[in-house]
C-alpha positions in Angstrom: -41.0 51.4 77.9 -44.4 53.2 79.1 -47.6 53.7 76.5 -47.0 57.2 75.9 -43.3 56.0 74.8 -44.8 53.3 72.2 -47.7 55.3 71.2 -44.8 57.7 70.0 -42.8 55.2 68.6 -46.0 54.0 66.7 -47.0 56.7 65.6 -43.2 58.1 64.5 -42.3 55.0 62.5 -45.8 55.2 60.9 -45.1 58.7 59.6 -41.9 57.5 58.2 -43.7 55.2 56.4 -46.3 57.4 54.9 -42.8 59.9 53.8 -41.5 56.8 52.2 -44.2 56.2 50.5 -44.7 59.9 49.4 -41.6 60.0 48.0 -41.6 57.0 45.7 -44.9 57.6 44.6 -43.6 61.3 43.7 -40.8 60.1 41.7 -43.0 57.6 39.6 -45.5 60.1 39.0 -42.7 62.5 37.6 -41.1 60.1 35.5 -44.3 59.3 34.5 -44.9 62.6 33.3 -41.5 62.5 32.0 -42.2 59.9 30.1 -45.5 61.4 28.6 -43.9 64.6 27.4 -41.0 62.7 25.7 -43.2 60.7 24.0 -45.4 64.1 23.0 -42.4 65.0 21.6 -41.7 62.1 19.5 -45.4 62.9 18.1 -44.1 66.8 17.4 -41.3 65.5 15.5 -42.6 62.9 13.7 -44.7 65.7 11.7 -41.9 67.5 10.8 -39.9 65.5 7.9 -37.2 68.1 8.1 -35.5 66.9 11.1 -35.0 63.5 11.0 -32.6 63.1 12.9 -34.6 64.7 15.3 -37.2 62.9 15.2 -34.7 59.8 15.6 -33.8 61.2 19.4 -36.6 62.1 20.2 -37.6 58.4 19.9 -34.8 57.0 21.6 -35.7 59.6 24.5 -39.0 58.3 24.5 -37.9 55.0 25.0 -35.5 55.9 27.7 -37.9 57.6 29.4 -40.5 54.3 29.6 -37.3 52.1 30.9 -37.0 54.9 33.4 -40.2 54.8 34.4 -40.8 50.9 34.1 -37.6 51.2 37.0 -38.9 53.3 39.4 -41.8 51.2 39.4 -40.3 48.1 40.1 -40.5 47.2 43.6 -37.3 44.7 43.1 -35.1 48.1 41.5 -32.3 49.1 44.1 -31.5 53.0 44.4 -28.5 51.5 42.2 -31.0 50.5 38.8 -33.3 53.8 39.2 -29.3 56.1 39.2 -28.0 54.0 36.7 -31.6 54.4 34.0 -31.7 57.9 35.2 -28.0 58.3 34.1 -29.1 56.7 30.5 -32.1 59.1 30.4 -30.0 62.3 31.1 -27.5 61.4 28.7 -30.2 61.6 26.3 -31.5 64.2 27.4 -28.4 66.6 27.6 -27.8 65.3 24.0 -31.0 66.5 22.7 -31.1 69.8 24.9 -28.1 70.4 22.8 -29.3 69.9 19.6 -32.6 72.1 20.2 -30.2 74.8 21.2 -27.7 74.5 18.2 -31.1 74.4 16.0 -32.0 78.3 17.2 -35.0 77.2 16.1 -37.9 78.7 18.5 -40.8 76.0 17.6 -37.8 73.0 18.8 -37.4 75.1 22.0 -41.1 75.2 23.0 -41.3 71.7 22.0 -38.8 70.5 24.8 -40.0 72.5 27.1 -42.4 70.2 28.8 -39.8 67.9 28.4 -37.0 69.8 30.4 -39.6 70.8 32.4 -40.7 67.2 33.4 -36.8 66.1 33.5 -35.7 68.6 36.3 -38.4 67.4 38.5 -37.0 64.2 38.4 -33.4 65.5 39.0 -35.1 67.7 42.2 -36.9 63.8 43.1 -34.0 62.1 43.2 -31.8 64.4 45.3 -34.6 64.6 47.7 -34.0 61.0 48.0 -30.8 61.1 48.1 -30.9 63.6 51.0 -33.3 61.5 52.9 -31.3 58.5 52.6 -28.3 60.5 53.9 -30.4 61.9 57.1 -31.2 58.4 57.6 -27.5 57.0 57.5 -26.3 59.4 59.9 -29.2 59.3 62.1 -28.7 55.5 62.4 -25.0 55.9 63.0 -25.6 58.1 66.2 -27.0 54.6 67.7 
């Protein structure tokens, strides 16, 4: 293998690295923000005493959410833990989104905005991933 053929191999595997690392660090910073707007919710709820039950989801969100988080952040989490504590986390989610909606209350709606909004960049994150890990399968089974 000449220089020129190393220097690219070098300098390829050190990009991969640096898209790696993009990537994870792009997923815990949106479930990070995620987990900050769940959490503002919980706060928005907790000051209105006419929605209990509410306010009880929008805890247990919150708390999903920080697992979530707490996940992605673990270097020792397989792709396996991060799918399965996303899977908890939309479940809540979805469950909530549908309460805000049968509410037709406009206050409940802005309030899970930030929250929805947070939430699909974390879907977008991990599909991204997904497709990267895909390109990487089948470029590693053309060898």
């Amino acid at each position: 293998m000449s220089v020129r053929n190393n220097l690219l191999l070098v300098a390829t595997v050190g990009l991969m690295t640096v898209g790696c690392a993009t990537t994870g660090s792009s997923l815990s910073s949106s479930a990070s923000r995620l987990e900050r707007s769940a959490y503002e919710l919980q706060d928005e709820a907790r000051d209105d005493d006419a929605r209990s039950g509410f306010q009880r989801d929008a805890r247990e969100l919150a708390e999903e959410t920080a697992e979530f988080r707490r996940v992605v952040e673990d270097r020792d989490s397989s792709d396996s833990d991060v799918r399965d504590a996303f899977g908890d986390v939309s479940r809540r989610y979805h469950a909530m989104r549908d309460e805000v909606d049968r509410s037709h209350s406009r206050d409940a709606e802005e309030e899970f905005e930030p929250v929805t909004e947070a939430y699909l960049d974390v879907e977008r994150e991990l599909r991204s991933r997904d497709g990267k890990r895909d390109r990487d399968r089948y470029a590693s089974d053309d060898y």
